[in-house]
C-alpha atoms as an extended CHARMM CRD file, in Angstrom:
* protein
*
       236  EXT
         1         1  UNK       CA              0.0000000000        0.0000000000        0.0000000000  PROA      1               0.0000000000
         2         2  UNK       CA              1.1480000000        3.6450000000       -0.8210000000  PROA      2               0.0000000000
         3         3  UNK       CA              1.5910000000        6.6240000000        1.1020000000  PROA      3               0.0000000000
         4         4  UNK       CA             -1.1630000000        8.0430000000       -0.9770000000  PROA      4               0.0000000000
         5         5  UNK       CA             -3.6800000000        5.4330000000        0.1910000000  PROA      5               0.0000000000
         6         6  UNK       CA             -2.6810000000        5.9990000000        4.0850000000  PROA      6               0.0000000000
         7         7  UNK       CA             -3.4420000000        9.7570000000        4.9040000000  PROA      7               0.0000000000
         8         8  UNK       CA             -2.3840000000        9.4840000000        7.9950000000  PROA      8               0.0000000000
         9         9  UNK       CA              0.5850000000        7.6650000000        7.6030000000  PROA      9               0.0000000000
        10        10  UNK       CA              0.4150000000        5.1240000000       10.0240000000  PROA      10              0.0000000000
        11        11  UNK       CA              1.2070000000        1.3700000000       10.0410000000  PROA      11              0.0000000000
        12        12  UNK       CA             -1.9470000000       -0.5220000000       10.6740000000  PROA      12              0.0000000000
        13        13  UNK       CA             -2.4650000000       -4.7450000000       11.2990000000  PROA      13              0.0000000000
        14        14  UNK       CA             -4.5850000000       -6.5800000000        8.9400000000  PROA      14              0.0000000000
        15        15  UNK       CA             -7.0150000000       -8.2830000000       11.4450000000  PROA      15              0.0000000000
        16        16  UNK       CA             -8.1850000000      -10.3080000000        8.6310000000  PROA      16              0.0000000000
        17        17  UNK       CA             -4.8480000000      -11.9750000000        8.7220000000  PROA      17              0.0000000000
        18        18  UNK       CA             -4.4140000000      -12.3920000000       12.4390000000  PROA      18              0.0000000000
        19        19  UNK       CA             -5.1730000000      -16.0000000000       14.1760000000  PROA      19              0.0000000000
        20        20  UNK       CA             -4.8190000000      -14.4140000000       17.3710000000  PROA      20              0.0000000000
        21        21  UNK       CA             -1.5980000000      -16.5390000000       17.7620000000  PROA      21              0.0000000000
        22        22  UNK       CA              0.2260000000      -13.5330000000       19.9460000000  PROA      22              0.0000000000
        23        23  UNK       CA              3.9300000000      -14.0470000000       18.1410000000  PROA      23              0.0000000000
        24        24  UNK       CA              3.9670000000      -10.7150000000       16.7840000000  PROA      24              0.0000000000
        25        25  UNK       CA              3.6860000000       -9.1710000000       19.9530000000  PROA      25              0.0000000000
        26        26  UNK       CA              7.5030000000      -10.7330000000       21.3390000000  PROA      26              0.0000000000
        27        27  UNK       CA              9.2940000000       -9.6540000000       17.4370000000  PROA      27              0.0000000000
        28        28  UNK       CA              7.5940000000       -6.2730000000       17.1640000000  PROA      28              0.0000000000
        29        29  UNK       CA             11.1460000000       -4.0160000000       16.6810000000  PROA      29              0.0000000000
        30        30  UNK       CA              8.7220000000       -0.7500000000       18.5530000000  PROA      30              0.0000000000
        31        31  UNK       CA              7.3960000000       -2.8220000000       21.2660000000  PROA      31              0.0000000000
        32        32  UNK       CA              4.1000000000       -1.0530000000       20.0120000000  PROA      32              0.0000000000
        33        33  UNK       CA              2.3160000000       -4.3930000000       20.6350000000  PROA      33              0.0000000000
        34        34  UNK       CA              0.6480000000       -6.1190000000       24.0440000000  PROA      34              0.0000000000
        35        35  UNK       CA             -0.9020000000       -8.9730000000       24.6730000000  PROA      35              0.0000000000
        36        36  UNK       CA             -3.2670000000       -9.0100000000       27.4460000000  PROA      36              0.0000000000
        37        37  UNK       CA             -3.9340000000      -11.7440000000       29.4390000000  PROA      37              0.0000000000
        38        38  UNK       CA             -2.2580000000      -14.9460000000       29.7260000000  PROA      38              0.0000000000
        39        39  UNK       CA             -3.0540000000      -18.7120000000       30.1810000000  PROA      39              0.0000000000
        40        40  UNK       CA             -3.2640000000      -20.1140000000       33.6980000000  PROA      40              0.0000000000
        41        41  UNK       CA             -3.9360000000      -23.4580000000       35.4520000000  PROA      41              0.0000000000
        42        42  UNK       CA             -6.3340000000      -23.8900000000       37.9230000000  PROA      42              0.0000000000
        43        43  UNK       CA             -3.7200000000      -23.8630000000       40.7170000000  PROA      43              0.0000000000
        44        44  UNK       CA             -2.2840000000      -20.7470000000       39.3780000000  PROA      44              0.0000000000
        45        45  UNK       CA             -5.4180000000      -18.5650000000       39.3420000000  PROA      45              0.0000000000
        46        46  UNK       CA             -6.2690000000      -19.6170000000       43.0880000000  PROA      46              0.0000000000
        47        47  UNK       CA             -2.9690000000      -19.1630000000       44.2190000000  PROA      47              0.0000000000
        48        48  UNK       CA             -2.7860000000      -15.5740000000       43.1180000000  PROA      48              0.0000000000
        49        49  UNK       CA             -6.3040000000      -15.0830000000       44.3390000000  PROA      49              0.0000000000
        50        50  UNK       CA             -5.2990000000      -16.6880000000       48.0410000000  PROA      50              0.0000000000
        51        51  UNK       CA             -2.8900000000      -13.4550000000       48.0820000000  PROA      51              0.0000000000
        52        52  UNK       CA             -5.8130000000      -11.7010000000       49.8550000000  PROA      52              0.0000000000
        53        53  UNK       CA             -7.6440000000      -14.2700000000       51.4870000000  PROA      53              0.0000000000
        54        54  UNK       CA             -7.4160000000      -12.2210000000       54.8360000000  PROA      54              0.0000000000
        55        55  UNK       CA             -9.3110000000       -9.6010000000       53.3190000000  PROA      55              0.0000000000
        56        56  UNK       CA            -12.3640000000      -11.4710000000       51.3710000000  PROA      56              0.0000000000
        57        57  UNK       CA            -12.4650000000      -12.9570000000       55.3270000000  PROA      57              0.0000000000
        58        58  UNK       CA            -12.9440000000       -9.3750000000       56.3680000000  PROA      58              0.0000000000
        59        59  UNK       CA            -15.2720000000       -8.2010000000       53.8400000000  PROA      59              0.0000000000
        60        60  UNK       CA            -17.2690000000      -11.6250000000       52.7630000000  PROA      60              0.0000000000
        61        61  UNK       CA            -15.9490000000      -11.4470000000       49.7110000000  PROA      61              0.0000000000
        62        62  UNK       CA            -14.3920000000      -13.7640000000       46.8750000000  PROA      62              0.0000000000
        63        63  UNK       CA            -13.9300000000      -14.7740000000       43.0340000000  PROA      63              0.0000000000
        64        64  UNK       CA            -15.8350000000      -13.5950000000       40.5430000000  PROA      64              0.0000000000
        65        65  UNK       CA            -15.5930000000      -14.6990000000       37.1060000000  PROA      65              0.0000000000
        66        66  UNK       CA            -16.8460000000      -12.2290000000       34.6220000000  PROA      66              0.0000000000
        67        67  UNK       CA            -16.6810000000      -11.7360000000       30.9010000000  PROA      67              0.0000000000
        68        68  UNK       CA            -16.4780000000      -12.3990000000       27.8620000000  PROA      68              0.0000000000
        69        69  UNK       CA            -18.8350000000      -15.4440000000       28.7320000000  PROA      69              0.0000000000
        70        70  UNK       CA            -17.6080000000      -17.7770000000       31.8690000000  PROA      70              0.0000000000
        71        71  UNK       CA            -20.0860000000      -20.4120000000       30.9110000000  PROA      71              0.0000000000
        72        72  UNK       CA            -18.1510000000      -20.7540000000       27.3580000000  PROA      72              0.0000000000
        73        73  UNK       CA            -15.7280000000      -22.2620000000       29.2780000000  PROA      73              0.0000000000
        74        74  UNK       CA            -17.7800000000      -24.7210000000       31.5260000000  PROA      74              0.0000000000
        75        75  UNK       CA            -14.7190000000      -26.9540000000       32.7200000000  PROA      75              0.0000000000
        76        76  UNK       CA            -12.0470000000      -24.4870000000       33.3570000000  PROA      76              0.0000000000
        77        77  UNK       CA            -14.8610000000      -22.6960000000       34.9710000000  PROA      77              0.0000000000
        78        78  UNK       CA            -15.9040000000      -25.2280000000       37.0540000000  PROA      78              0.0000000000
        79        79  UNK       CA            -12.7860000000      -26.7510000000       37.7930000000  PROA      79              0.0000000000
        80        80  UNK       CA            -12.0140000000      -22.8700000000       39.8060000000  PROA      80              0.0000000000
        81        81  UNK       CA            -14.9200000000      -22.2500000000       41.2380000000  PROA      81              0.0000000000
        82        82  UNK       CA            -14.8020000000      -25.6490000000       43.0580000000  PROA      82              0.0000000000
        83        83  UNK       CA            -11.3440000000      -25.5930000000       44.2420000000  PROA      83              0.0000000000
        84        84  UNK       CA            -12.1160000000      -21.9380000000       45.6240000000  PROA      84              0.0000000000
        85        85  UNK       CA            -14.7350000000      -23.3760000000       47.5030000000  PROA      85              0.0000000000
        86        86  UNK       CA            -12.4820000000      -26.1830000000       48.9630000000  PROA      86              0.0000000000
        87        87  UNK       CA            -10.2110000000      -23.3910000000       50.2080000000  PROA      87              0.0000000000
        88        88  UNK       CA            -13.0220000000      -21.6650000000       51.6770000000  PROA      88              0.0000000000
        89        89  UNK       CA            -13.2540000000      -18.8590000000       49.1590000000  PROA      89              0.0000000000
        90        90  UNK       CA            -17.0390000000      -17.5260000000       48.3510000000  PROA      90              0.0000000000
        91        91  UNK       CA            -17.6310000000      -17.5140000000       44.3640000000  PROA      91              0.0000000000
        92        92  UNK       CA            -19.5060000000      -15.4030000000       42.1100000000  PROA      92              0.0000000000
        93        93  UNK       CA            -20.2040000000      -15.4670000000       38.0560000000  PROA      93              0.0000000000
        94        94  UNK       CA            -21.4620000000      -12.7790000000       35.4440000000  PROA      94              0.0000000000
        95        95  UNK       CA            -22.8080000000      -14.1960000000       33.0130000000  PROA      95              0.0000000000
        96        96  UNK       CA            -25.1160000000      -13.4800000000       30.0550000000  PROA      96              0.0000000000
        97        97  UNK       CA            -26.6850000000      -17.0390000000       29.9110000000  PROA      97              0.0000000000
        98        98  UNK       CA            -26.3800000000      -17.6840000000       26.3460000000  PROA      98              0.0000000000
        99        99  UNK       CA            -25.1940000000      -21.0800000000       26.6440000000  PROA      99              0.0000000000
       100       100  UNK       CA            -25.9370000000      -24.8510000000       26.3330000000  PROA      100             0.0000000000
       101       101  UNK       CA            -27.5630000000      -25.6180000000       29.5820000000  PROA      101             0.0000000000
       102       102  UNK       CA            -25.1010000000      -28.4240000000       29.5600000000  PROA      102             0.0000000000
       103       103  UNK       CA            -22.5490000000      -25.8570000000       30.3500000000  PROA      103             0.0000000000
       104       104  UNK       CA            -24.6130000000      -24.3160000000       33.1240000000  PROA      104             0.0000000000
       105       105  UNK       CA            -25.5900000000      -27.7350000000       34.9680000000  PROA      105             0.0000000000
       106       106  UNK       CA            -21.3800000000      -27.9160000000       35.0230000000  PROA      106             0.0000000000
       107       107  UNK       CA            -21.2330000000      -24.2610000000       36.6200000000  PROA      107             0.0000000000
       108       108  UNK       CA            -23.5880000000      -23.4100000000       38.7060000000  PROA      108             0.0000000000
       109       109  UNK       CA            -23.1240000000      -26.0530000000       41.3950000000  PROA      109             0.0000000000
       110       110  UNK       CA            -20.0550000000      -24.2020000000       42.4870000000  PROA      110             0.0000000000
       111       111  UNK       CA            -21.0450000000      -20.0820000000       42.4080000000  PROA      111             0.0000000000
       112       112  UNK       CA            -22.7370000000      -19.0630000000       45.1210000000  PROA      112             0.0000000000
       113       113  UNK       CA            -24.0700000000      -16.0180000000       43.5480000000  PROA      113             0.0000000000
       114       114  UNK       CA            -24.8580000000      -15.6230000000       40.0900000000  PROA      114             0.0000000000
       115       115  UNK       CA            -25.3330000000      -11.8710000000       38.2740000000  PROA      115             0.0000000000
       116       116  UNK       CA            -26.8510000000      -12.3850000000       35.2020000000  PROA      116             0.0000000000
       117       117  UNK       CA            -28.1280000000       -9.9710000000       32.3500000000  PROA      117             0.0000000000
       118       118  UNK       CA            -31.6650000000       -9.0390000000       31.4740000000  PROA      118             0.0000000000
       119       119  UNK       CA            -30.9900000000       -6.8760000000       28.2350000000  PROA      119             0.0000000000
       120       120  UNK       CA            -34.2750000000       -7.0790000000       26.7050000000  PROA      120             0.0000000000
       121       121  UNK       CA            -37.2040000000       -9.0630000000       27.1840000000  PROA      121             0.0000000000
       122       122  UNK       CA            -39.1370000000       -8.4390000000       24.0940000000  PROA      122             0.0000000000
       123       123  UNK       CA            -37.6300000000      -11.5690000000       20.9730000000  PROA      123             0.0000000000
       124       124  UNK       CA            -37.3300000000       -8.9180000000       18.4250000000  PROA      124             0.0000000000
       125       125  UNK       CA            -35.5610000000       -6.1690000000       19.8740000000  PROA      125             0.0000000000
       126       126  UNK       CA            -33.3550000000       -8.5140000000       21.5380000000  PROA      126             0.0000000000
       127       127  UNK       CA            -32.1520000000       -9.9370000000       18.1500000000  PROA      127             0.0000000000
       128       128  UNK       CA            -32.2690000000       -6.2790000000       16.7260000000  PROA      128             0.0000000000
       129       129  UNK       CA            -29.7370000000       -5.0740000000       19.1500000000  PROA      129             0.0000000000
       130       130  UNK       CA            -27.8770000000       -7.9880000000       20.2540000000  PROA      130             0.0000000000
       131       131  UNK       CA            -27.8080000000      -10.0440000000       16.6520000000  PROA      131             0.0000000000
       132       132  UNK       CA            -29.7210000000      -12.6570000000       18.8290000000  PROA      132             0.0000000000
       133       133  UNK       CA            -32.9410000000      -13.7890000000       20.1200000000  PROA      133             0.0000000000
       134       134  UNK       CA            -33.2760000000      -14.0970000000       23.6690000000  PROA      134             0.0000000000
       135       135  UNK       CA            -35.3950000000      -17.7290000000       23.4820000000  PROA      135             0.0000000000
       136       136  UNK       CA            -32.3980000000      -19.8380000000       24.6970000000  PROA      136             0.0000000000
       137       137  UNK       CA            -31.0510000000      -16.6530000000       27.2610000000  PROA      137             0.0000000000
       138       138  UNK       CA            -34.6620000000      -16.9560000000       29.0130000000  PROA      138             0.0000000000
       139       139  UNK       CA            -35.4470000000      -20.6040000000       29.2560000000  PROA      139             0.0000000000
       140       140  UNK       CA            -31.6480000000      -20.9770000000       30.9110000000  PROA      140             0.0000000000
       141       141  UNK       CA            -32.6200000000      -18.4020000000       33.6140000000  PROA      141             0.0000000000
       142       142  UNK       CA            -36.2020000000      -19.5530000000       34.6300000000  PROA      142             0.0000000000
       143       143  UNK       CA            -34.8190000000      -22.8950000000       34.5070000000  PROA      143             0.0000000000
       144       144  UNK       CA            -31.4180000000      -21.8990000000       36.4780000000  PROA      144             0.0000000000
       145       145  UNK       CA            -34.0300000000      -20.2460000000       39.0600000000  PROA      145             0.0000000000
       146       146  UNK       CA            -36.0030000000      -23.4080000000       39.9050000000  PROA      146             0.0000000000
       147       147  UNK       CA            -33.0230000000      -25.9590000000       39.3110000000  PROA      147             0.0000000000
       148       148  UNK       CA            -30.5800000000      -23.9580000000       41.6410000000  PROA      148             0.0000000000
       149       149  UNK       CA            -33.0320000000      -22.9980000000       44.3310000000  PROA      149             0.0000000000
       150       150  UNK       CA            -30.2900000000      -22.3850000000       47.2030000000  PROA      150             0.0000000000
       151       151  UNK       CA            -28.1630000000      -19.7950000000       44.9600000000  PROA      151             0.0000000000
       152       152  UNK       CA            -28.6400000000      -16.2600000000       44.8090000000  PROA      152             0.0000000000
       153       153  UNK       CA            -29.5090000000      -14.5050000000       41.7720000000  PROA      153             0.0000000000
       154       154  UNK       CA            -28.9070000000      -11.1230000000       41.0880000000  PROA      154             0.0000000000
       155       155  UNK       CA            -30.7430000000       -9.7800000000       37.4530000000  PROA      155             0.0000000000
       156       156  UNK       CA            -29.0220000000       -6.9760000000       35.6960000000  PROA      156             0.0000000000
       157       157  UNK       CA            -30.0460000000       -4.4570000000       32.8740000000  PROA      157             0.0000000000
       158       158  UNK       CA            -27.2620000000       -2.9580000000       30.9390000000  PROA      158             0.0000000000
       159       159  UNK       CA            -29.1490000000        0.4750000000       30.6820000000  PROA      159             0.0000000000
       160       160  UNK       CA            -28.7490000000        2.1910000000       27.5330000000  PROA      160             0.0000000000
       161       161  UNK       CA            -31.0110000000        5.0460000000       26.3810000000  PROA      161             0.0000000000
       162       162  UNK       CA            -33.5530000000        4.5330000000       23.7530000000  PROA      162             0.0000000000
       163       163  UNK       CA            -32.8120000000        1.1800000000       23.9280000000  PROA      163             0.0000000000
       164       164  UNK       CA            -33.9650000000       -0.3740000000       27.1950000000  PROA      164             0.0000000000
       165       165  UNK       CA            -34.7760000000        2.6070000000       29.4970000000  PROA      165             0.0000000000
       166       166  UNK       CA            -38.1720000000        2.8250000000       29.3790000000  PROA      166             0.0000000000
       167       167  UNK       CA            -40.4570000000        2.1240000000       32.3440000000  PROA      167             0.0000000000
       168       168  UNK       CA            -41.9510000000       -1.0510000000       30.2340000000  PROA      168             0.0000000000
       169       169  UNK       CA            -38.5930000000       -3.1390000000       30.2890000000  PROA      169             0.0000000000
       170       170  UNK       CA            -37.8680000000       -2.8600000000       33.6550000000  PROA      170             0.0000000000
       171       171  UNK       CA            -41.4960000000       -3.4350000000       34.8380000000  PROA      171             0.0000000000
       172       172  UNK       CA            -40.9140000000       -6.6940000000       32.7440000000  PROA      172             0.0000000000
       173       173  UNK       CA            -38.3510000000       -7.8740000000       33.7820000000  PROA      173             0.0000000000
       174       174  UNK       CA            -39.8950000000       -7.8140000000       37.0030000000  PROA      174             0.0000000000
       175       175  UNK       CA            -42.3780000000       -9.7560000000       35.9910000000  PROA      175             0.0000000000
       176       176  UNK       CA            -40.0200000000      -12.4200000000       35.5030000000  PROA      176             0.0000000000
       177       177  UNK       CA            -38.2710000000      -12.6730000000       38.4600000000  PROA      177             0.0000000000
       178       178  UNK       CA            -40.3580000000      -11.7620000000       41.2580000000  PROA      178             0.0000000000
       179       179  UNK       CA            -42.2090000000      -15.4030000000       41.3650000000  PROA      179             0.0000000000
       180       180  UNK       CA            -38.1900000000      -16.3780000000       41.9220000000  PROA      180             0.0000000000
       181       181  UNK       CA            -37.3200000000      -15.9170000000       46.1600000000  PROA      181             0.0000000000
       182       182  UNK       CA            -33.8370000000      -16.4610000000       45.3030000000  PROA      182             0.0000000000
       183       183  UNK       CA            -33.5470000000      -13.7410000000       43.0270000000  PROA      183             0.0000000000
       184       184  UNK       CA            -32.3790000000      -11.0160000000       45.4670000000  PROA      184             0.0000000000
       185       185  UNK       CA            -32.2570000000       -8.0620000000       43.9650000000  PROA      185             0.0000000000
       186       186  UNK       CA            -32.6390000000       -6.2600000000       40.5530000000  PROA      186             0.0000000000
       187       187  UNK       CA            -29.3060000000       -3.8440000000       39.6720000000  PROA      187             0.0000000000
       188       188  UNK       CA            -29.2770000000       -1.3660000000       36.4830000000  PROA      188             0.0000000000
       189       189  UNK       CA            -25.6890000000       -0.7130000000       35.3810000000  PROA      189             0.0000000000
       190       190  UNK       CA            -25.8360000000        2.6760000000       33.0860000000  PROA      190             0.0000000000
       191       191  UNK       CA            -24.0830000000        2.8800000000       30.0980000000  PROA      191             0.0000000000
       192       192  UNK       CA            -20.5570000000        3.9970000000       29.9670000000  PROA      192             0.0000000000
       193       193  UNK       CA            -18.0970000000        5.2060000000       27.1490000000  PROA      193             0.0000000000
       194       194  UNK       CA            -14.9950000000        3.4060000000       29.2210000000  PROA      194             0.0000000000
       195       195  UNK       CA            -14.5640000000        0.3770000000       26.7990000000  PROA      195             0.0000000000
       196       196  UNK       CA            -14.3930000000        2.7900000000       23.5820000000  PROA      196             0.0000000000
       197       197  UNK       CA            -10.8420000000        2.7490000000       23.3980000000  PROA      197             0.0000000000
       198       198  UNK       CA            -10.6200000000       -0.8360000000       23.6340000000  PROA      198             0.0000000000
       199       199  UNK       CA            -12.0010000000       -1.2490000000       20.0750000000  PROA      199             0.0000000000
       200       200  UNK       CA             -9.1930000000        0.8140000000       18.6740000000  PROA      200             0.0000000000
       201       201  UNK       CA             -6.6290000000       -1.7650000000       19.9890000000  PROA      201             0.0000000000
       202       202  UNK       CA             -8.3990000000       -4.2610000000       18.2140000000  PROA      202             0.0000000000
       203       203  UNK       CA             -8.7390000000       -2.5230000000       14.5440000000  PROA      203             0.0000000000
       204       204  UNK       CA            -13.0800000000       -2.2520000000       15.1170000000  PROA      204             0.0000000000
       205       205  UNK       CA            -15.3610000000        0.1800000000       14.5510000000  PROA      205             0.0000000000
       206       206  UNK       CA            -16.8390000000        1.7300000000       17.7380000000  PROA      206             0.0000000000
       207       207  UNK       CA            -20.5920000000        1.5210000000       17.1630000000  PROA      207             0.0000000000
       208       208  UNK       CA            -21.9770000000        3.3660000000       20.5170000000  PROA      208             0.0000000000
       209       209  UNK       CA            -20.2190000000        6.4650000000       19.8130000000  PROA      209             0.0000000000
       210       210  UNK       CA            -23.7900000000        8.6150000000       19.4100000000  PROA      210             0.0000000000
       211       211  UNK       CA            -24.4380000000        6.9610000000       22.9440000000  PROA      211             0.0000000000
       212       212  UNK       CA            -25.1330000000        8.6230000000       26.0550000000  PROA      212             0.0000000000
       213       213  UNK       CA            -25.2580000000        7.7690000000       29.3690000000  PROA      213             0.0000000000
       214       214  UNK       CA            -28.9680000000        7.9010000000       30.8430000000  PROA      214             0.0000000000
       215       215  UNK       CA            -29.5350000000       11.0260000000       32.6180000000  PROA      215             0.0000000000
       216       216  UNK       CA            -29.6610000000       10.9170000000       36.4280000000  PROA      216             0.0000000000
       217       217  UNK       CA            -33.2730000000       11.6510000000       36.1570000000  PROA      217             0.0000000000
       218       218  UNK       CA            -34.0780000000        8.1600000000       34.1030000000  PROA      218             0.0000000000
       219       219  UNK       CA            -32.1940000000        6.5060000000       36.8290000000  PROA      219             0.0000000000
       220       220  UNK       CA            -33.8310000000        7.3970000000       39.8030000000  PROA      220             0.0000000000
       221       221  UNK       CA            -37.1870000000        7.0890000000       38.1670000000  PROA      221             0.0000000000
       222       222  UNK       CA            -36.2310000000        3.2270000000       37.2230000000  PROA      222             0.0000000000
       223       223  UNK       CA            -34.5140000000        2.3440000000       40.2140000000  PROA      223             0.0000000000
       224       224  UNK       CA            -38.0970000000        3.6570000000       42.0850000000  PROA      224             0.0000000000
       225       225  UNK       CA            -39.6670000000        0.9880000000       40.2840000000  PROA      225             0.0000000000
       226       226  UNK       CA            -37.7030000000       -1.5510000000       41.4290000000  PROA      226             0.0000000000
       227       227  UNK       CA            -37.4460000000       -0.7690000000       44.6990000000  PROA      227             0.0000000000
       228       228  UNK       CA            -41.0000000000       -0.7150000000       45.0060000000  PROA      228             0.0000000000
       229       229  UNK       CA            -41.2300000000       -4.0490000000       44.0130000000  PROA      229             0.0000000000
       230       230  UNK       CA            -38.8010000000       -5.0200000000       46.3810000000  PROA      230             0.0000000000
       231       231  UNK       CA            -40.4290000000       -3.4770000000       49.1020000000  PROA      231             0.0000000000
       232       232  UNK       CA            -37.4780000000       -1.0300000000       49.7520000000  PROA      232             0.0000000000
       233       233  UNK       CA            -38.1220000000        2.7250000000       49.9680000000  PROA      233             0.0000000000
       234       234  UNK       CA            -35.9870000000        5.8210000000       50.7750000000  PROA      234             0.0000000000
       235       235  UNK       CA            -36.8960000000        5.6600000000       54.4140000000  PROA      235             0.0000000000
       236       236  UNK       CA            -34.8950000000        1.9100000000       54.8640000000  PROA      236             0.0000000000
């Protein structure tokens, strides 16, 4: 390629090339390359995680495996949350619940609490914004509810405006999870530009970028809703 066709001049990766094999990074003559994350065995994870036992002991903490997807990985998964139970540590999973239910009868014996998303409970606007439907995402949860009685659930909505932050979503996913006693609570985590530059490192196109946070107003207008239907109010 010519400079004529680069106007800014600079060298760029062909993603369409990369196998995500990582030797580039460790030959790169600028050092202009990282690789985050490495692999780790079981043992390895724990141990580093044991590092500040004496505070999770403190604070009722512990491990929480979040994403990408957790459940993806059923056996690592469930091969760490087990042997941080054996040492006593409390466990914890975000997780989106797009999985084989295979994969979740493997993981959820082992997390004691489980956060899981509630994006959008209507088929089509699910699949419009997520590429998906949600068919599989809801018959794993109701049936993750009743199967796993004794864990806690905590149900989450990714808030984004004009996309799920209206007073209908939220009222259904309440719907769906008040039947459930072990579903403790109902969070709403507001959208947040932080993972924009992220795309950049990876040669993609930052679709959000006309995205806003919801205002504060929206949120304390939702979260009234849900703490009315978890008998909470401003006074407790």
């Amino acid at each position: 390629m010519g400079s004529g066709d680069r106007p800014d001049d600079k060298v760029r990766i062909n993603w369409d090339l990369c196998t995500n094999c990582a030797a580039c990074v460790s030959v790169c003559p600028t050092k202009a390359l990282y690789l985050f994350g490495q692999e780790m065995t079981v043992n390895q994870v724990i141990d580093e995680v044991e590092q500040d036992q004496s505070f999770y002991r403190e604070s009722g903490g512990g491990i929480t495996l979040s994403g990408g997807e957790c459940q993806l990985q059923p056996d690592f998964s469930a091969a760490l949350l087990a042997e941080a139970h054996q040492r006593g540590i409390n466990t914890a999973i975000e997780t989106a619940f797009n999985v084989p239910w295979a994969n979740v009868e493997k993981v959820l014996p082992h997390v004691d609490v489980i956060l899981h998303d509630h994006k959008l409970t209507d088929l089509e606007r699910h699949r419009e914004w997520t590429a998906v439907p949600n068919r599989r995402i809801r018959e794993n949860i109701k049936r993750a509810y009743e199967t796993f009685p004794d864990k806690k659930f905590i149900a989450r909505t990714p808030l984004i405006p004009g996309v799920n932050d209206d007073e209908e979503h939220i009222r259904a996913v309440l719907d769906l999870i008040r039947p459930y006693p072990n579903v403790v609570d109902c969070e709403l985590l507001p959208y947040m530009r932080f993972g924009e530059s992220k795309y950049e490192f990876l040669g993609r196109i930052y679709e959000m970028k006309d995205f806003e946070p919801p205002t504060p107003e929206t949120l304390q207008r939702l979260r009234a809703i849900i703490d009315e239907a978890f008998g909470r109010n401003e006074a407790t």
